[in-house]
RODO-2510 file (C-alpha; in nm, 4 decimals, decimal comma):
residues 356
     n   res          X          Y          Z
     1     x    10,0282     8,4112    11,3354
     2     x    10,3108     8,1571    11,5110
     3     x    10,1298     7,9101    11,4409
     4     x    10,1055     8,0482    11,0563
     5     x    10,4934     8,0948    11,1208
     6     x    10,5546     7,7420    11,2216
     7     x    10,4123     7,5638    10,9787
     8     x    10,5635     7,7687    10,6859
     9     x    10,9021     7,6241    10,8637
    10     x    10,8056     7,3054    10,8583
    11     x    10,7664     7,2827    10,5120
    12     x    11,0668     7,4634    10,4584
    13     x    11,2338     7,2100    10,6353
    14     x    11,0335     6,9224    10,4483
    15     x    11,1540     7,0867    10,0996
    16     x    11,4966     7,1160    10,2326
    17     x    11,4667     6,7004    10,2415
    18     x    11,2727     6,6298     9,9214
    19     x    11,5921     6,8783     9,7840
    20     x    11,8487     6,6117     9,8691
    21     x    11,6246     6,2925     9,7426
    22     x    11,7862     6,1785     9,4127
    23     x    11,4422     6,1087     9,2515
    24     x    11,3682     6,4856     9,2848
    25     x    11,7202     6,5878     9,1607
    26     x    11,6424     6,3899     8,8638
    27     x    11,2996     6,4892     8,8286
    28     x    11,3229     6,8665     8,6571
    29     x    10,9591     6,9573     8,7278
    30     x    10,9891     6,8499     9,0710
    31     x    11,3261     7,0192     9,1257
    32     x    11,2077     7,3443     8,9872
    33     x    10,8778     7,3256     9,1556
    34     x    11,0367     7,2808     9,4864
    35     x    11,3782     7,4879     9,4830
    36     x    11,0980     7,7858     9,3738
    37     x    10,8480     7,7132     9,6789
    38     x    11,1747     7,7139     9,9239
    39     x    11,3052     8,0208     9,7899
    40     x    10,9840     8,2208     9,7968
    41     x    10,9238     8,1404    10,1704
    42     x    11,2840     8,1427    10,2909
    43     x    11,2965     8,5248    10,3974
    44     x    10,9849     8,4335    10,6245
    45     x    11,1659     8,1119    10,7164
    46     x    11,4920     8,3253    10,8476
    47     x    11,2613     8,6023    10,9633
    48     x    11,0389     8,3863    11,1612
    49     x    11,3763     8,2110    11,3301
    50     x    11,5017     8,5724    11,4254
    51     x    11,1759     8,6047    11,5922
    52     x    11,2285     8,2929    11,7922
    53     x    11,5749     8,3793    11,8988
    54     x    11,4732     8,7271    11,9957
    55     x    11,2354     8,6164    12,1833
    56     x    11,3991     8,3809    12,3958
    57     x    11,6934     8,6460    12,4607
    58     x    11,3745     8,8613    12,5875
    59     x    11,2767     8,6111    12,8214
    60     x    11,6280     8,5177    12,9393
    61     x    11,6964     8,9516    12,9939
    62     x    11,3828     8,9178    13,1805
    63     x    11,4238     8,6371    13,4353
    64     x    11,7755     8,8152    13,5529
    65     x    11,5630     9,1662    13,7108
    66     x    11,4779     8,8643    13,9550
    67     x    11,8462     8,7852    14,0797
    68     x    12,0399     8,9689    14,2914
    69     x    12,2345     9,2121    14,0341
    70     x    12,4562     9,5324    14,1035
    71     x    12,3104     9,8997    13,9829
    72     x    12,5615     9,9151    13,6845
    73     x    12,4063     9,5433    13,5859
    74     x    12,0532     9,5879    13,6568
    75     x    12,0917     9,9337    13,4374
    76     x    12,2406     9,7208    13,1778
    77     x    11,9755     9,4589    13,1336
    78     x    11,6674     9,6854    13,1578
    79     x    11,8585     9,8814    12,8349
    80     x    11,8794     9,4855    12,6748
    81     x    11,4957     9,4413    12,7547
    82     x    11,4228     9,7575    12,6262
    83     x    11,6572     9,6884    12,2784
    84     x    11,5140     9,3208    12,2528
    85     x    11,1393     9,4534    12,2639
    86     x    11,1910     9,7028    11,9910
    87     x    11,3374     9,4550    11,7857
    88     x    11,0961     9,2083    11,8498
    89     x    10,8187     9,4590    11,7070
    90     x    11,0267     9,5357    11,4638
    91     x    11,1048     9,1607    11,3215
    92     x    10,6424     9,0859    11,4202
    93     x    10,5877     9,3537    11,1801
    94     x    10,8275     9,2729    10,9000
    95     x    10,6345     8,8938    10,9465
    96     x    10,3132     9,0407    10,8988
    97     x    10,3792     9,1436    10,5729
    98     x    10,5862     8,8368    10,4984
    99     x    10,2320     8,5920    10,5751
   100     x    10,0794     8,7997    10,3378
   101     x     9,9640     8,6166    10,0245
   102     x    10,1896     8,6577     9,7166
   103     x    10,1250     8,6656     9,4119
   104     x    10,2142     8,3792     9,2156
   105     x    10,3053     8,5810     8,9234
   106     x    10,5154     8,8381     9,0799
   107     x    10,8968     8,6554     9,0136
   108     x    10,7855     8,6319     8,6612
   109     x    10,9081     8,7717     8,3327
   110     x    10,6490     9,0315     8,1535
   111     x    10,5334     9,1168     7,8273
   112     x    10,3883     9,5192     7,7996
   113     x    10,1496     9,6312     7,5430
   114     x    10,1479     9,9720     7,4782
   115     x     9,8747    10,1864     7,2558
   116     x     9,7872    10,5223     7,1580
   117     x     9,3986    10,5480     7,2055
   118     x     9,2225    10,9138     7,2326
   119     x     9,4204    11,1625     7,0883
   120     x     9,5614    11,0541     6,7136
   121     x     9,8680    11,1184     6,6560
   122     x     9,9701    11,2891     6,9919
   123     x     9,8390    10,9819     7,1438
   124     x    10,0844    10,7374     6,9584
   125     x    10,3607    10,9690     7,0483
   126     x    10,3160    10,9688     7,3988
   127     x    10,2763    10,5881     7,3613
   128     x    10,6720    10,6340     7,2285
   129     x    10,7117    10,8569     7,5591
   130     x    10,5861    10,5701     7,7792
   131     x    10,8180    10,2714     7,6115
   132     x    11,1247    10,5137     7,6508
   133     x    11,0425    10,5366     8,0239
   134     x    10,9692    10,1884     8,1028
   135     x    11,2722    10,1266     7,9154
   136     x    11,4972    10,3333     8,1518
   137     x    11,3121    10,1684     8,4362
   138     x    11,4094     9,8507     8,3038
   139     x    11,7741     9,9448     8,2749
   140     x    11,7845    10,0876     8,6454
   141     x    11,6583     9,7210     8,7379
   142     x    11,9214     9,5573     8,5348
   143     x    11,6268     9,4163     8,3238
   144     x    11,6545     9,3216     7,9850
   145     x    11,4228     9,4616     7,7514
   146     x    11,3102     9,3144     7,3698
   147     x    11,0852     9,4243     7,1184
   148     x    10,8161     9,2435     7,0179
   149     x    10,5887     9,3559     6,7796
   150     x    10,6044     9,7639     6,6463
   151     x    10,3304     9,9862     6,4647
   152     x    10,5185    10,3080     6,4153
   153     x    10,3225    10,6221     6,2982
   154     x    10,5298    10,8215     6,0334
   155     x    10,5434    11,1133     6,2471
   156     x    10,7221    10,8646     6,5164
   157     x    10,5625    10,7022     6,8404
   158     x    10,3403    10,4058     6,8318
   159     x    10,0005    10,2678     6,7324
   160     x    10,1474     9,9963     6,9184
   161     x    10,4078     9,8255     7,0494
   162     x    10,4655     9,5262     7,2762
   163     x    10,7847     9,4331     7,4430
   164     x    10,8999     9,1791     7,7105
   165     x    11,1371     9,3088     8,0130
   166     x    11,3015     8,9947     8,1536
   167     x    11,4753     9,0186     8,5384
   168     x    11,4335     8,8981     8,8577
   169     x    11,0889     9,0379     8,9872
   170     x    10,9999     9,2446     8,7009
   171     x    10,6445     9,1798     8,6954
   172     x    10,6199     9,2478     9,1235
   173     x    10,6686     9,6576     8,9820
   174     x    10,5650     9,6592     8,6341
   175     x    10,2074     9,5194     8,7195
   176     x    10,1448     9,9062     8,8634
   177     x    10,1459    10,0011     8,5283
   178     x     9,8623     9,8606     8,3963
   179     x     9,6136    10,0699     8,2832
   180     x     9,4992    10,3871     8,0739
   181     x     9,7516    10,7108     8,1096
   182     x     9,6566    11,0385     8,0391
   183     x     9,9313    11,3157     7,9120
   184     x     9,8536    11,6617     7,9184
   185     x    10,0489    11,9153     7,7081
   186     x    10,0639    12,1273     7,4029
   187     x    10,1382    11,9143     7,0907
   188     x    10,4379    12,0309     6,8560
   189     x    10,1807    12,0364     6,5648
   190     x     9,9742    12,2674     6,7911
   191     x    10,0265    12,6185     6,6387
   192     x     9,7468    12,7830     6,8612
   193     x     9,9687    12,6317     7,1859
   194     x     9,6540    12,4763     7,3560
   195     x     9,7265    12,2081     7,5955
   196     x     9,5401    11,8769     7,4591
   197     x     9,4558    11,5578     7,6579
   198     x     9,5710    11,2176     7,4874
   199     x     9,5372    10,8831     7,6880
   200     x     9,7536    10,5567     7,6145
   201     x     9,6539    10,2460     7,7530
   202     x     9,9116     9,9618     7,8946
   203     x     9,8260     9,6679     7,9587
   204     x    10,0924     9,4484     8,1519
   205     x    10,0895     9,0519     8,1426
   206     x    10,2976     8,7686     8,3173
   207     x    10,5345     8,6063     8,0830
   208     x    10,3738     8,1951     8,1107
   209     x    10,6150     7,9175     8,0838
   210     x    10,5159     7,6591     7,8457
   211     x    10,4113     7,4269     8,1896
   212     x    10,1418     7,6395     8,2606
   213     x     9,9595     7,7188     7,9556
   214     x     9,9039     7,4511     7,7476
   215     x     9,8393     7,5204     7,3616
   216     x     9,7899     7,2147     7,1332
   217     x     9,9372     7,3013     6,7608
   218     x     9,5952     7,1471     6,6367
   219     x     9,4081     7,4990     6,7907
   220     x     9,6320     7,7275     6,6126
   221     x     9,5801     7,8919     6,2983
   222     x     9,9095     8,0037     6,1655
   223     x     9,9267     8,2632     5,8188
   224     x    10,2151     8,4031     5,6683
   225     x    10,2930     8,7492     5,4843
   226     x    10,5311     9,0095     5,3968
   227     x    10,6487     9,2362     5,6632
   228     x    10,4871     9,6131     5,5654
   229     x    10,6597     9,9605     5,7489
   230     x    10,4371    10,2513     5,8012
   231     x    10,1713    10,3757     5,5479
   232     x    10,1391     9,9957     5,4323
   233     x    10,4277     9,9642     5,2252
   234     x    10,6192     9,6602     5,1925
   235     x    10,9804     9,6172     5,3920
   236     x    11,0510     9,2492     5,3075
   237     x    10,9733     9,0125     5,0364
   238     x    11,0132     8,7363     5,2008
   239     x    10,6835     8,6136     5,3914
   240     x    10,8542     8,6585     5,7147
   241     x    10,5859     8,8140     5,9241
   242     x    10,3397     8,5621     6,1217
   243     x    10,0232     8,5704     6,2452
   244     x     9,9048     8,3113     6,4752
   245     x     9,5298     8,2687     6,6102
   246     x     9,4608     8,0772     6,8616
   247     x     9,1319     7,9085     6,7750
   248     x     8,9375     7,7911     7,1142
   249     x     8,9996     8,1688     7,2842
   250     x     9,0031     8,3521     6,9122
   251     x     9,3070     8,5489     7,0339
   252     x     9,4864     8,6667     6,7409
   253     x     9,8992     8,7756     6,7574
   254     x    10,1097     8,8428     6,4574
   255     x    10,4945     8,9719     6,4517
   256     x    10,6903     9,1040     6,1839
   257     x    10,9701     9,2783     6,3311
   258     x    11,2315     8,9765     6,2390
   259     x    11,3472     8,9490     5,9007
   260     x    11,3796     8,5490     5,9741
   261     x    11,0135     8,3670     6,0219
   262     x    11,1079     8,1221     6,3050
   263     x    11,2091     8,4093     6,4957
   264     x    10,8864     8,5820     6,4499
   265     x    10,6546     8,2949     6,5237
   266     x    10,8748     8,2595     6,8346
   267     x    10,7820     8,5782     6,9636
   268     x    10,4539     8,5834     6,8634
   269     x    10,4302     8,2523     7,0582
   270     x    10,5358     8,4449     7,3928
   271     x    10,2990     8,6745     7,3126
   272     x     9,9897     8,4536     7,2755
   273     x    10,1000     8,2171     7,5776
   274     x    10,0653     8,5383     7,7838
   275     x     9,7377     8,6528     7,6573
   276     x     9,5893     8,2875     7,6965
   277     x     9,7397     8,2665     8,0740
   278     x     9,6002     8,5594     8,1309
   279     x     9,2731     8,5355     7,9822
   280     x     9,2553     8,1915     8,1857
   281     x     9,3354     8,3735     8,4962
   282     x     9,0850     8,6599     8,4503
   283     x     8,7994     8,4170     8,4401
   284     x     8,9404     8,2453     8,7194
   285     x     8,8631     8,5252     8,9230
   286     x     9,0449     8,4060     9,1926
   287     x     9,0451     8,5528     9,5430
   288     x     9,3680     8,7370     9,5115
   289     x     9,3280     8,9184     9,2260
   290     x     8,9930     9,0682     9,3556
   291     x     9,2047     9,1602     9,6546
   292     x     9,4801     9,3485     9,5022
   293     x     9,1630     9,5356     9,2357
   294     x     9,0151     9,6436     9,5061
   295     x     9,3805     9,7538     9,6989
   296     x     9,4770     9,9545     9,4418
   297     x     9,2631     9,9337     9,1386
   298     x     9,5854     9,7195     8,8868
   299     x     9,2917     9,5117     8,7168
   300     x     9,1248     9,7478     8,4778
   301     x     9,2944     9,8309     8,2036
   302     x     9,0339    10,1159     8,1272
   303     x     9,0829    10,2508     8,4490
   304     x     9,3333    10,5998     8,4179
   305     x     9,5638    10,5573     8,6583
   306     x     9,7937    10,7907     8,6396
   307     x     9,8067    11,2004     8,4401
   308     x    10,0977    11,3463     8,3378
   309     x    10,1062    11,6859     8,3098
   310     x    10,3449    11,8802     8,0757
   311     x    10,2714    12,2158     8,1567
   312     x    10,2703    12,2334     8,5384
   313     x    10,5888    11,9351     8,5680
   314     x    10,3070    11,7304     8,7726
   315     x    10,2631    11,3294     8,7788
   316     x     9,9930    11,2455     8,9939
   317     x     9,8926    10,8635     9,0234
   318     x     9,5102    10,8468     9,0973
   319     x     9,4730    10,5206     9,2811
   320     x     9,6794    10,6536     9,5803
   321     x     9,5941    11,0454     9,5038
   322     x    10,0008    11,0874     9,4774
   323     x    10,1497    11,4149     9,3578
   324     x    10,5242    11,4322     9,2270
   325     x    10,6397    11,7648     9,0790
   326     x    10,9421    11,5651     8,9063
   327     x    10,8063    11,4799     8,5533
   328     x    11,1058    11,4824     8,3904
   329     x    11,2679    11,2577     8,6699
   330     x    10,9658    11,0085     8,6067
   331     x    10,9984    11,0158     8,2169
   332     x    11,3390    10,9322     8,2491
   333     x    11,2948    10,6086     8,4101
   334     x    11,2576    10,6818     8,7704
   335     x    10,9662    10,5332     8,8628
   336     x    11,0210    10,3652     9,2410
   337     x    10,9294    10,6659     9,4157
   338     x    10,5261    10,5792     9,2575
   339     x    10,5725    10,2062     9,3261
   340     x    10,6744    10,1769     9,6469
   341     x    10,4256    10,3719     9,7696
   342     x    10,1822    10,1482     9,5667
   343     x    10,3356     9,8547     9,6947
   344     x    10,2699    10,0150    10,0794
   345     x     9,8861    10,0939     9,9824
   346     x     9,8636     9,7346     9,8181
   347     x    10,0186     9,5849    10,1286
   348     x     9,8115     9,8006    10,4145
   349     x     9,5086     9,7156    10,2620
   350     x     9,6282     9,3391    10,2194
   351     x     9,6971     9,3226    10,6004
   352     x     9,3713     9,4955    10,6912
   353     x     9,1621     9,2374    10,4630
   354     x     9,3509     8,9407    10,6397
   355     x     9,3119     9,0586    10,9976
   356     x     8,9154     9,0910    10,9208
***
C-alpha cells in the first residue's frame, strides 16, 4: 500500500510541475486534463502525508521510553504513543478506501430517465412521485435540475420524462438509483381500496463532454415536427420539436419541450451524447463496472432495487436488504440515509475484491 501511496505522490508532485509549464497553461485539454487528475488524487496526496508525519511522531514518542525520563514524563509519552497509534489506524484506514479505484464518471453531471412500466396509469404517476423526490434531493445538494424531454399522462405523472441534475458529484449518488422501483399502495381511482403494485424504471447516465464522445454530423439523422401535449394534440405550430437518430448505434432522441428549435436540438444533443457514452461503455465491459454490478447490483436497469410501500410507511432497498420506516422523509428528498449505506456496501466489497 506505501508503495501504492508513494507513487500517487509522485505524480502529484509531477502534475504540480506540468501545472506551472506555459505550454500546458496554454494548452486547454492539457490544463483540464491535468488540474482534474491532481484534484481527484489530492485528498490521498494530503492523507498519505498525514500518514508520514504521524508516523514519524510515533517513532520519535517511541525512542524517548529509552531515555532516562521522570514518572510524570514517561506517563505523558506512553498517553502520546497510545494517541499517535490510534490515529495512525485511523488515517491507514481512511487510505484504504482512498487507493480504491474511482470511478471515472463519478464528478460528472447526469441525465435521469424516468418511466412508468407495469401498472398504467398508477405507474406514470408514481414516475411523477419519483422526479419530485430526486428533485428535492437535488435541491438538498445544491444541484441544479432541468427538464429535458416530458410525456405527461392527462391524469398527471409521466410516461416519461428525462432531466439532467448538474453539481459537483451528482452522478457519485444518483448512480444508486438506477434501476426498476416498485410502489405499493392503493390507487386514488381504486374504489375497492386494494393495494396495487406498479414498477417505474430509472435509468441514470453520465452527462459526456463533447471530448469524449465523438458524433460526426454526417451519422445523424435529424427530423423536425410540431410539438403535440397529451392525447396527441398539437401545442405549437411551429416545427419546433426535434428528433435526432444517431445512425451507426440507431439510438433515437427527440425533444419538444422548447418552443425555440435550437434549444431543443441542444438538449436532445445532451441526451444522445449520454446514451452513446454509455452504450460505448457498456460494451466496454470494463473491469470496474463488473466490480461495482456485482458490489451492489447499479448495472441492471431491470433489476428492482428498491419497494416503496404506502400502506405500512416502509422503503426497503433490496441490494443491501435496508429497511427505513420514513417514507414520507424519503419522498421528500431525503435520500442519504439509503446512499451512504450503499456507498459503505459498494466500498467493503471494493476493498475485499482488491485485497484478494
Amino acid at each position: 500500500m506505501l508503495e501504492k501511496l508513494q507513487t500517487v505522490e509522485d505524480r502529484y508532485e509531477q502534475l504540480n510541475v506540468w501545472l506551472s509549464d506555459p505550454e500546458v497553461i496554454s494548452d486547454t485539454n492539457k490544463l483540464r486534463e491535468y488540474s482534474k487528475e491532481q484534484s481527484n488524487i489530492e485528498e490521498t496526496v494530503q492523507a498519505y502525508r498525514e500518514y508520514k508525519t504521524t508516523s514519524s511522531e510515533l517513532s520519535d514518542a517511541k525512542v524517548m521510553l529509552n531515555e532516562d525520563l521522570d514518572a510524570d514524563m514517561l506517563e505523558m509519552v506512553k498517553m502520546e504513543i497510545e494517541e499517535l497509534q490510534e490515529r495512525k489506524v485511523e488515517i491507514e484506514e481512511r487510505l484504504k478506501i482512498l487507493l480504491i479505484p474511482k470511478d471515472p464518471n463519478d464528478d460528472k453531471n447526469v441525465i435521469i430517465e424516468i418511466r412508468g412500466a407495469a401498472g398504467g396509469d398508477e405507474a406514470a404517476l408514481f414516475a411523477g412521485d419519483l422526479f419530485k423526490m430526486y428533485s428535492r434531493f437535488a435541491e438538498q445538494n445544491r444541484w441544479k435540475t432541468e427538464i429535458i424531454e416530458t410525456h405527461a399522462t392527462d391524469i398527471g405523472g409521466f410516461k416519461e420524462i428525462i432531466f439532467s441534475i448538474n453539481g459537483d458529484g451528482a452522478y457519485s449518488k444518483m448512480k444508486y438509483e438506477n434501476g426498476a422501483h416498485r410502489v405499493q399502495r392503493i390507487p386514488s381511482t381504486e374504489s375497492g381500496g386494494r393495494i396495487h403494485t406498479s414498477t417505474a424504471t430509472v435509468a441514470v447516465l453520465p452527462e459526456a463532454e463533447e471530448v469524449e464522445v465523438e458524433i460526426h454530423d454526417k451519422d445523424l439523422r435529424v427530423d423536425t415536427f410540431a410539438s403535440s401535449g397529451p392525447g396527441g394534440q398539437s401545442v405549437n405550430t411551429t416545427m419546433s420539436a426535434v428528433r435526432i437518430t444517431h445512425e451507426p448505434t440507431g439510438i433515437v432522441v427527440s425533444c419538444q419541450d422548447e418552443k425555440s428549435q435550437i434549444k431543443n436540438r441542444d438538449k436532445a444533443m445532451k441526451v444522445l451524447r449520454a446514451r452513446v457514452y454509455d452504450k460505448f461503455q457498456k460494451e466496454a465491459q470494463d473491469e470496474y463496472a463488473e466490480n461495482r454490478k456485482a458490489a451492489v447490483g447499479t448495472g441492471d436497469r431491470s433489476e428492482r432495487i428498491r419497494t416503496y410501500n404506502f400502506p405500512q410507511s416502509r422503503v426497503t432497498d433490496h441490494r443491501i436488504g435496508l429497511t427505513l420506516q420514513k417514507l414520507e422523509q424519503i419522498l421528500q428528498g431525503n435520500l442519504n440515509e439509503i446512499i451512504d449505506q450503499l456507498i459503505v456496501e459498494e466500498q467493503a466489497k471494493m476493498m475485499e475484491h482488491t485485497s484478494e
